[in-house]
N, C-alpha and C positions, 0 to 999 in steps of 0.2 A: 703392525706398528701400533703403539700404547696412541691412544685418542690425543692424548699432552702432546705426541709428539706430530702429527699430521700438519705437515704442510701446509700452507696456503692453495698453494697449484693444485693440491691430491683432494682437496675437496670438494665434495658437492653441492649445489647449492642446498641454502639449509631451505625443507620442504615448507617452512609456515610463508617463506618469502617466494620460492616456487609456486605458489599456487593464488599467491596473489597476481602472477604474470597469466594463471593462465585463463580462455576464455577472454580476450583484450575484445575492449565493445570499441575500441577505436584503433591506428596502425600507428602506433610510435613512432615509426619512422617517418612517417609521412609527418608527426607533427614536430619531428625535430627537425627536419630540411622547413617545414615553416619559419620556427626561431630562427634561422639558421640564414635567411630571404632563401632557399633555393638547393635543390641538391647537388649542383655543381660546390656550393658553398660549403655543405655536411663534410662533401669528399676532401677537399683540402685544407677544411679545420683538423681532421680526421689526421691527414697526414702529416700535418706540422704537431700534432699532440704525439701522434706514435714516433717521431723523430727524435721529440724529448725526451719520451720513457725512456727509447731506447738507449740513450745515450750515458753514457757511464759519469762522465761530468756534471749532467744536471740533474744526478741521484738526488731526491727527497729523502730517502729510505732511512736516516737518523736525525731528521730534522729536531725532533721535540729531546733530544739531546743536547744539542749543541749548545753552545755559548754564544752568548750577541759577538764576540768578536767571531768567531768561527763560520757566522751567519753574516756578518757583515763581509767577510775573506770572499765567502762563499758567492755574496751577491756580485762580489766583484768579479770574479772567476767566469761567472756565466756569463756578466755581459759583455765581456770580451770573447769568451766563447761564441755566443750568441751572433756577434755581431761578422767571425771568421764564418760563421755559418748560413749568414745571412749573405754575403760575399761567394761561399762555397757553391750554395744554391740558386745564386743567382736573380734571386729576390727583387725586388723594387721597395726600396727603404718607406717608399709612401704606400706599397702593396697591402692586400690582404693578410699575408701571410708572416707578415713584421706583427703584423695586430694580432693574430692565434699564436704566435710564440712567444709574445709577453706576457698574453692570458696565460697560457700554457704553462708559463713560469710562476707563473701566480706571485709578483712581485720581489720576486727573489734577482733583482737585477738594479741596478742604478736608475730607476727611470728617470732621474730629474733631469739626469742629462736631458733627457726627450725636448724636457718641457724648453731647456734651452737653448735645443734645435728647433722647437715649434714656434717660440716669442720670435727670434730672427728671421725666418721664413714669413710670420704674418705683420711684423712691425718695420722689418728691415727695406732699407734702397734695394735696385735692384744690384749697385755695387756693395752695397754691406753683406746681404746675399752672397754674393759671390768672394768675398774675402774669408767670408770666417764657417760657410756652410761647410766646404771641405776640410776644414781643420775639424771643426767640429765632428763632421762624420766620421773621418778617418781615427776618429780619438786623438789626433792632434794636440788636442787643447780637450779639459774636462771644466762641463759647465752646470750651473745650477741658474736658479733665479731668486734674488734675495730681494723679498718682499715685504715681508714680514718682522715688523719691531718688535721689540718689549713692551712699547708703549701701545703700538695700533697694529692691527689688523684686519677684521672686517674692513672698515673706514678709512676707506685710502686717503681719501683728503686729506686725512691726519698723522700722516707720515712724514718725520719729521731729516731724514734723511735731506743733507742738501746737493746740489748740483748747479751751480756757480759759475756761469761762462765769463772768461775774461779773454776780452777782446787784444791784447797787447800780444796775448804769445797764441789766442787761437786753443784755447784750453779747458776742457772742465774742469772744476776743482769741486769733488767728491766728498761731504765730511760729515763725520757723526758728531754731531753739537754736544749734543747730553747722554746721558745713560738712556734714557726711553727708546731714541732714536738707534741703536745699538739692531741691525738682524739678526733676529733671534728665529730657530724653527726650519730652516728651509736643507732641506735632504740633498747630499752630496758637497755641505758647504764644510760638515765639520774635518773630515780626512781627503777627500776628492778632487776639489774641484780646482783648476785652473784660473780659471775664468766664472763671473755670473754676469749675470744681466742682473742692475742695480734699478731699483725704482728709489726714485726721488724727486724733492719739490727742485723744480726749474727758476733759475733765478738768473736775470739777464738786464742790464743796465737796470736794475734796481727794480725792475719790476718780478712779478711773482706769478709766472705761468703754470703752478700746479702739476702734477705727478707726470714723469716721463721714463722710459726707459735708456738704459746707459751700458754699456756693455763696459766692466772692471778686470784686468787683470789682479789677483789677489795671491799669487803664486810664484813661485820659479818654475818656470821649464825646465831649469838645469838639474835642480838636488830638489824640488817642489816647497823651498822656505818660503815664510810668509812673504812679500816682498815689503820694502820700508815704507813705515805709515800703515801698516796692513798689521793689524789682530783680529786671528779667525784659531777656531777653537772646535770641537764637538762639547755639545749642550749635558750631553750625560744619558742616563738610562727614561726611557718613557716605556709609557703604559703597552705599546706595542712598536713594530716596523723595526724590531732587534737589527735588520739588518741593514738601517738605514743608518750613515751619518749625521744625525741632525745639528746643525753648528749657530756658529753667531759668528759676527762681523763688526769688528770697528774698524773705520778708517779715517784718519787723520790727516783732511788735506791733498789726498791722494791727485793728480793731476792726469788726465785723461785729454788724448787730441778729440778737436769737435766733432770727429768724423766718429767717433763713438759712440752720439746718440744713437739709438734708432732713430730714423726721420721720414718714415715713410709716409707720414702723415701730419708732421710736425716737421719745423727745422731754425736751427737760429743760426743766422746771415754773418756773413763775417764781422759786418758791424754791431753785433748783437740784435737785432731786431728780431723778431718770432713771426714766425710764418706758420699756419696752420689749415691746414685740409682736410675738409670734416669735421665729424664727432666729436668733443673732447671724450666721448664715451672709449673712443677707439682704444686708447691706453688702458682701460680695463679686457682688453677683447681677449691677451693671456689667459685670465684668471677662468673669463668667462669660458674659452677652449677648454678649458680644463676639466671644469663642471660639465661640460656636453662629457669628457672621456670617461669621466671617474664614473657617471652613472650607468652604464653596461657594464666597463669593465670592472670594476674594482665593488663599487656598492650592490647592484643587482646580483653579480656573480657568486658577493658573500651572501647574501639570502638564497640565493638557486641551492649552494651546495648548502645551506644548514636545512633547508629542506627536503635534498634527499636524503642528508644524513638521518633525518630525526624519522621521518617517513617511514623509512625500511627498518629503523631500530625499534619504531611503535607495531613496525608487522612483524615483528620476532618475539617482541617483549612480552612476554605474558604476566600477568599480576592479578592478585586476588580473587574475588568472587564472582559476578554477572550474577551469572543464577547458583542457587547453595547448591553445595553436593559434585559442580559439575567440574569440568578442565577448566584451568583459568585462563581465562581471555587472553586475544593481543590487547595491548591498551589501545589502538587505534579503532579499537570495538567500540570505546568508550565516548559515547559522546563529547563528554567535556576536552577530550584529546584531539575528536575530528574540529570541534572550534580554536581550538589552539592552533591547530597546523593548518587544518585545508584551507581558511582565509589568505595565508601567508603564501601556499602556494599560487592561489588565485592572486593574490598581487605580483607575486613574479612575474605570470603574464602580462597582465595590465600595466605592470612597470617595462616589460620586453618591447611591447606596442610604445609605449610615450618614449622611451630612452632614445628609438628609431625614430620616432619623429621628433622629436629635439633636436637629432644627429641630423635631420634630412631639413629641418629650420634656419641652423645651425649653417649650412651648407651654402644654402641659398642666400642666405645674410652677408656672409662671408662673397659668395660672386658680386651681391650687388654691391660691397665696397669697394670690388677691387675695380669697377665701375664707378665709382666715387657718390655711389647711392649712397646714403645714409640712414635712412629716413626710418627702415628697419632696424635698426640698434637698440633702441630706447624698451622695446616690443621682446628682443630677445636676450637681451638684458633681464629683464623680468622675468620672461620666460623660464630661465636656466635657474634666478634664484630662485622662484618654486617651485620648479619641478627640484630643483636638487636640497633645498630644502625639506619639502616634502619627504623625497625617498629617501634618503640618508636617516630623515627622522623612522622612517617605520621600519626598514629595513636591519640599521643598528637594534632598534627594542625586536624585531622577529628575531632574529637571530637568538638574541638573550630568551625569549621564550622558546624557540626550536631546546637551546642550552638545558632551561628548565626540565623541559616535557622530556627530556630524555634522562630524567630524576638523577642520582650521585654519577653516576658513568658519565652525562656531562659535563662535570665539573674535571673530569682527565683530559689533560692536554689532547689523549691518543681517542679522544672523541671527534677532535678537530675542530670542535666550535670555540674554544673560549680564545683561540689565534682567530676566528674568522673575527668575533666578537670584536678584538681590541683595536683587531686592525682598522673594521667598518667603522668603528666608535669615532673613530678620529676623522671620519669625513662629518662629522656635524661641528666640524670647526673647521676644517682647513678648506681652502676656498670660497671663504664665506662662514660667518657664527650664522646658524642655523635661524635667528629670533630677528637679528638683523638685516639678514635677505628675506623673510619675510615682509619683513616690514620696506624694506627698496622695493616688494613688488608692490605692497599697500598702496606707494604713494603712488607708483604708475596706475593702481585703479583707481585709485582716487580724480586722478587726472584725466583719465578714460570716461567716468560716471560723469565727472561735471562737462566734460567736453559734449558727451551725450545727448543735453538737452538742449544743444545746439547744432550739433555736426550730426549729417545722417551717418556718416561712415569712419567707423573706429577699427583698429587695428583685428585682426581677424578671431584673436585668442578672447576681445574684450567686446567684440560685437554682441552676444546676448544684451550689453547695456542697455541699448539704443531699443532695444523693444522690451519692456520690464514683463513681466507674468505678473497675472491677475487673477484673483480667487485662489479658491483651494483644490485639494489633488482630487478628483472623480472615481482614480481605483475604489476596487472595493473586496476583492477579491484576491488571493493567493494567484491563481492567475495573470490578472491584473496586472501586478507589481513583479512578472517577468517579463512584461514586457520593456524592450530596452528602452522606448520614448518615455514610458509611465515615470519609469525610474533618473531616465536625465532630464526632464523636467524637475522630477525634483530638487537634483542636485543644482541645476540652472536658477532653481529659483531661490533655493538655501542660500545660492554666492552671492546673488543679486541682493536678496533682502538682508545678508550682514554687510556687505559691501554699500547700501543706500542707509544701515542705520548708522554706520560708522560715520559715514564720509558727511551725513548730516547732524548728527551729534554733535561733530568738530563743526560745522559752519554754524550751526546754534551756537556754540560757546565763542567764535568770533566774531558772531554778532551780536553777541553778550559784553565784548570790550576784553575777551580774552584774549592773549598775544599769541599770534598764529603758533609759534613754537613749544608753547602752555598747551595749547588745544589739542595736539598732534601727539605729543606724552601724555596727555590725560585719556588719550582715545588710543593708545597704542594695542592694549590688550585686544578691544573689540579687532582693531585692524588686524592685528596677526589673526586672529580668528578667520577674521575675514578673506584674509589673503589663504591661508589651508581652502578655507571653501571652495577656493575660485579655482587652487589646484591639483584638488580633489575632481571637483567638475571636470576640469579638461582632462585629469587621468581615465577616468568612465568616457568622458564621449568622444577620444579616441584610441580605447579599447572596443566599443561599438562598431567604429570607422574601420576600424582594421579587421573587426570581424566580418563586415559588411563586403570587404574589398578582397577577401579570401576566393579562390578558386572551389569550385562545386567538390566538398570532397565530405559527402553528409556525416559521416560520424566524425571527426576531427570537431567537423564546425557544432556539431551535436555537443561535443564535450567543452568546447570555447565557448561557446554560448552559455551553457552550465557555470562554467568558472566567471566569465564576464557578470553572470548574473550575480553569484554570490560576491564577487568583489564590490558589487553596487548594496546590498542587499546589507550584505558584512558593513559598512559603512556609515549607513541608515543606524540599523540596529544597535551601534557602536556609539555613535552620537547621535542619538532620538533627539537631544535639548534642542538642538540647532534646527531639525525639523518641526518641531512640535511650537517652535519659541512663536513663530511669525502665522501658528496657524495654518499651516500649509500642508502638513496631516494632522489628523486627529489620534485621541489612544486607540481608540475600536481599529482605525488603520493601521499603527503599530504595531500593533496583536497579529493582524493578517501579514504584516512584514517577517514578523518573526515566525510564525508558520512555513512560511514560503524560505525562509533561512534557515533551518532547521532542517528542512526539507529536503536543502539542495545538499547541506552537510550529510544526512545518508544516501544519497545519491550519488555523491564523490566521493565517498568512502572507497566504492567499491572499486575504483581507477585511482586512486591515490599513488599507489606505488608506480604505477605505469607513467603517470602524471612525471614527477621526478626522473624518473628513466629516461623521459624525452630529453633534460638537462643534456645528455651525454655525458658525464664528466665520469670519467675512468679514478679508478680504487688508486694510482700514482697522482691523481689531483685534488681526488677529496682528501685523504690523508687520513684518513678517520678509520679506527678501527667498529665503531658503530654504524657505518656508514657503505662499507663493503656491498659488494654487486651480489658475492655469495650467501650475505646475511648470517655468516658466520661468526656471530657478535664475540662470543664468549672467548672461542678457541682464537680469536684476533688479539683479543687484550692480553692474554697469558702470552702470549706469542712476541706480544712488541714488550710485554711484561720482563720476558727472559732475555730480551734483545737490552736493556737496559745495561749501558757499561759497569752502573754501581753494582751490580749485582755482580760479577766475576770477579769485581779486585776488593782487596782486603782494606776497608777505610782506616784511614787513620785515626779516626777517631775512637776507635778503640782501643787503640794503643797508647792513644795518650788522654784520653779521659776515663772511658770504662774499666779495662783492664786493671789499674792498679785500684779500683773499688771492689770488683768483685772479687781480686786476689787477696783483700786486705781481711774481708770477711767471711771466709769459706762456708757456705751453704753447707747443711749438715741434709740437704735432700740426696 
């Protein structure tokens, strides 16, 4: 058989990527049941993935063809499949294996429903629970949650959406005031959804209790028309999520029984009075669930797989010179290539370890509310906006450099990154503007810092405060600066010393007769600085924590240790200013920083490819013909090249544009 024509199945692995597997200085497998918490946990992600390949409904196999409506059909299709199947197998809808068949789908499904299964379950009575949980599950009823204006976002306070209780008939009265106040953005609203859960400002004998949740019919049950008062639309084409509806919302007056807020925590009395229990934070606690999900599965997972796409395409790719005369390199030979990728990889770690404990923070927050603790909110609030500001920020630009490093071929759809791209792009908006949760964390350290020189005991994340670091770093050596205290002291004292110039800068200029709200915009920049620092820090010391709490398994923790280092190292080197600003290295230390970083980049050279391999994600997930397990880059692209519908049918456009040009002037060739 002609080489053009060689199957996928019939081939070998290509030998430049073979021989990166072989001689493994650590057990892959062992370090994916790590990722993984456990091999029981490998074995039944394992089996809900091969359930999907196998399945003839939830084929990928002509994705980068389709059409958004085709894609949109498509997404619907599965999650109705998805959900027979989850039924078929007997699943637990809160189980493990509901979580590896979403992944597994890689977004190809309606998730918002989820989200407006998850707001009812954490905001709902235990009778609202129980009225609308089984419609909902059973698909009953299709919901979203409309958060989201034209005017606001981030800033929920500023949501202009109203919610109006009138006491005569026992009634909300739902309404978009102005065009700002209009839901705009939110998936499953534009063709889908039955029902949302509505946020809006609560209004109640003329007083004005701030953002609550409202559960809206906006639908027919019977023919799915909008119902009266109800204009709901899909928004149009966006940068990616082809296969989401994304819609808008007016509502006019809309009339809702009281029994429709959520009030699990809130509640207005028959005579309109406001009752409240706990938090007002608590009405954020949607958004904030959201942000703990999105960063394993949606954000981390798009940097995992551009990682090993670009990875295995830099151990095939060979280009130019090294040395004259000779074979030309892979480009992963190349220095400047292992700086590009292997930091990225080493954050995927260090992003795997924080994403779990966020999730396992996350967890714990949520018991002690439902114990009517509070007091944790404020703490993981913060938390979620920087860690997920953070990763979404680095995550979206790795991805776009994984895109680059893999030169013109990433720019093809059938590379698989510029979909990972557009998709992850959009988490440094949604759930939060990326600049603005920084800055929600600023002001909780700020509050933290000045609490400090009074209270011995500050929430756990903000504890360094309360003991500042003194003097400068001692290393001196490349040595030295692997070890893991060397290096989170530095970073502990980076956050501190932006975080005490910040947070005094602002109390200098309102003791200068600045207006607290001047002082706070005028010192914004340093704060977001500030606030990365602080979640920079807690990324590194527990990437540490989690290496520390490993089982004795010496090459695994040999090569985590490696990576841990260079994610610290990578960091350092990347913003020297922030070290260097306060004094706290020197350049003669910087110099030895970047030896020891350098250093560790050929050193993970040589596991790079294994490194990715531990991902697990199968050739039907990555989607990428750059990316393949057989490293068969070339004979991939011709392959999906000839799979292209355009290429067997006869366009039209040459029948009605070209054709009568070239018939007009006959070539005398």
């Amino acid at each position: 058989m002609a080489w053009w024509k060689v199957s996928a199945a019939r081939r070998d692995v290509n030998p430049d990527l073979a021989s990166e597997r072989e001689r493994p200085s650590f057990n892959v497998e062992t370090l994916t049941n790590i990722l993984d918490v456990g091999v029981e946990e490998t074995r039944i992600r394992r089996a809900v993935v091969s359930l999907v390949i196998k399945d003839p409904i939830f084929s990928r196999e002509y994705m980068y063809f389709k059409t958004p409506s085709e894609r949109y059909e498509g997404a619907i299709r599965n999650t109705l499949h998805m959900q027979r199947k989850i039924k078929e197998m007997g699943w637990d809808e809160n189980g493990r294996e509901v979580k590896y068949i979403y992944r597994a789908l890689n977004g190809e499904t309606d998730v918002v429903h989820n989200v407006f299964i998850k707001t009812i379950n954490a905001l709902g009575t235990d009778e609202q629970i129980a009225k609308w949980m089984p419609l909902a599950m059973d698909y009953k009823i299709l919901g979203t949650y409309a958060q989201t204006e034209l005017g606001h976002g981030t800033y929920l306070r500023g949501l202009e959406t109203t919610a109006t209780f009138d006491p005569t008939t026992q009634e909300f009265i739902i309404d978009t005031p102005q065009i700002a106040a209009i839901k705009w953005w939110p998936g499953g609203l534009g063709k889908n959804s039955t029902h949302t859960v509505v946020v809006a400002q609560l209004y109640s004998n003329g007083q004005k209790y701030g953002i609550h949740p409202f559960i809206v019919q906006i639908r027919s049950l019977k023919d799915h028309s909008p119902l009266p008062g109800i204009s709901v639309g899909d928004i149009g084409p966006t940068m990616g999520f082809e296969m989401l509806d994304n819609g808008y919302l007016i509502m006019r007056n809309i009339r809702i029984p009281k029994e429709n807020m959520l009030s699990r925590y809130s509640q207005v009395l028959p005579d309109g009075s406001y009752v409240k229990s706990g938090s007002d934070k608590i009405n954020y606690f949607s958004m904030t669930a959201v942000r703990v999900s999105i960063l394993r599965d949606e954000v981390l997972e798009a940097l995992m797989k551009a990682c090993t796409i670009s990875v295995r395409y830099s151990a095939v790719r060979r280009q130019s010179e090294l040395k004259p005369g000779e074979q030309e390199p892979k480009i992963l030979d190349y220095q400047s290539q292992q700086h590009k990728l292997l930091p990225l990889v080493a954050t995927c770690y260090a992003f795997d370890f924080t994403s779990k404990y966020v999730n396992k923070f996350n967890e714990d927050v949520f018991s002690e509310i439902n114990r009517e603790n509070f007091t944790s909110l404020p703490e993981l609030h913060a938390l979620t906006a920087g860690i997920k500001a953070l990763a979404t920020e680095i995550c979206s630009n790795g991805v776009e450099v994984c895109r680059k490093a893999c030169g013109g071929h990433g720019y093809s759809l059938y590379s698989g990154l510029p979909s990972l791209y557009t998709k992850v792009t959009a988490s440094c908006t949604y759930e939060g503007e990326n600049t603005v949760l920084h800055l929600q964390g600023a002001r909780f350290l700020v509050k933290c810092f000045a609490a400090a020189q009074s209270e011995p005991l500050l929430p756990t994340s903000t504890a360094y405060l309360s003991s500042p670091s003194a003097g400068e770093c001692q290393a001196m050596t490349s040595a030295d600066f692997l070890n893991p205290e060397v290096y989170l002291k530095a970073y502990e004292c980076r956050a501190y010393r932006l975080i005490a110039s910040a947070a005094n800068k602002m109390q200098k200029l309102v003791q200068s007769g600045v207006e607290q709200h001047l002082a706070w915009n005028s010192t914004s920049v340093e704060l977001v600085k500030a606030a990365i620092a602080h979640s920079h820090f807690l990324s590194v010391k527990i990437f540490i924590s989690a290496l520390n709490s490993l089982p004795d398994q010496p090459n695994v923790k040999a090569v985590l240790k490696r990576l841990c280092d260079l994610y610290a190292l990578h960091g350092i080197f990347t913003s020297a200013g922030d070290f260097l600003q306060h004094e706290y290295l020197s350049g003669k230390q910087l110099d030895v920083v970047t030896t020891a970083y350098l250093g560790l980049l050929a050193e993970l050279r040589k596991d790079a490819v294994l490194l990715v391999d531990a991902f697990d994600f199968t050739d039907e997930q990555l989607l990428s013909a750059l990316g393949m397990y057989d490293g068969n880059v070339y004979h991939s692209l011709l392959e999906w090249a000839q799979k292209n519908p355009e290429n067997k049918e006869a366009t039209p456009v040459f029948q009605t544009y070209l054709k009568p040009y070239l018939q007009s002037n006959p070539s005398k060739l």
